[in-house]
N, C-alpha and C positions, 0 to 999 in steps of 0.2 A: 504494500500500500504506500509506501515512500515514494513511488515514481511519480514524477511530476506528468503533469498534461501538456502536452506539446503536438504536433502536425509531423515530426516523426512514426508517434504513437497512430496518430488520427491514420495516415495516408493508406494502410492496407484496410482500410474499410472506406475508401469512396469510392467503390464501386456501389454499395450499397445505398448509399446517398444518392448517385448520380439514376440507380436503375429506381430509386423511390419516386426523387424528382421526375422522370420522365412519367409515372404512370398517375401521380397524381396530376401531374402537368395534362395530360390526356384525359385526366376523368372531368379536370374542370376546364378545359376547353369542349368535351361531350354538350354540358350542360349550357353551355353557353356565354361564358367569360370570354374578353376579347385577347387574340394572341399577345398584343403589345403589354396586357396588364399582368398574364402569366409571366412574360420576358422580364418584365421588371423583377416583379418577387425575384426568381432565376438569379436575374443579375446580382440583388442586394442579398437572397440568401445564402448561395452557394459560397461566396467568401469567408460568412460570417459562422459557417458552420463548424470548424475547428472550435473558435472562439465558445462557441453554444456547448461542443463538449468539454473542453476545459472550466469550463464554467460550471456541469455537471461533476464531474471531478470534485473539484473544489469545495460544493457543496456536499458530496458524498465523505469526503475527509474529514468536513465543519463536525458533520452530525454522525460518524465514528470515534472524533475525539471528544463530545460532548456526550455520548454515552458514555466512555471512559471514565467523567469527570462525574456522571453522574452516579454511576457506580462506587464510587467512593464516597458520596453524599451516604448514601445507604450503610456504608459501615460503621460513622459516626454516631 
């Protein structure tokens, strides 16, 4: 649990990302969204997406060491 988040980490899983992005991408141009509004999201989220799991990370860490810390409230 010591490893940091980083786009190292991230990069063998944007495939995953990339085949997400395209099927939701298809489900809401199906429905009726216009191509330019899907392309936007695309553009601002696909960079931001490392960032979104490091940020996951980091909250998974917060609330493993605050159990920690909570655990030791209880032996008091």
């Amino acid at each position: 649990m010591g490893e940091k988040a980083n786009y190292k980490r991230f990069a063998p899983y944007i495939y995953i990302v990339t085949i997400a992005v395209a099927l939701w991408a298809s489900i809401f141009y199906s429905v009726g969204y216009s191509l330019y509004k899907i392309l936007a999201v695309l553009v601002i989220g696909i960079p931001i997406t490392p960032l979104v799991w490091q940020f996951m990370t980091i909250y998974k860490e917060k609330n493993a060491r605050d159990k920690q810390l909570s655990q030791w409230e209880e032996v008091k």
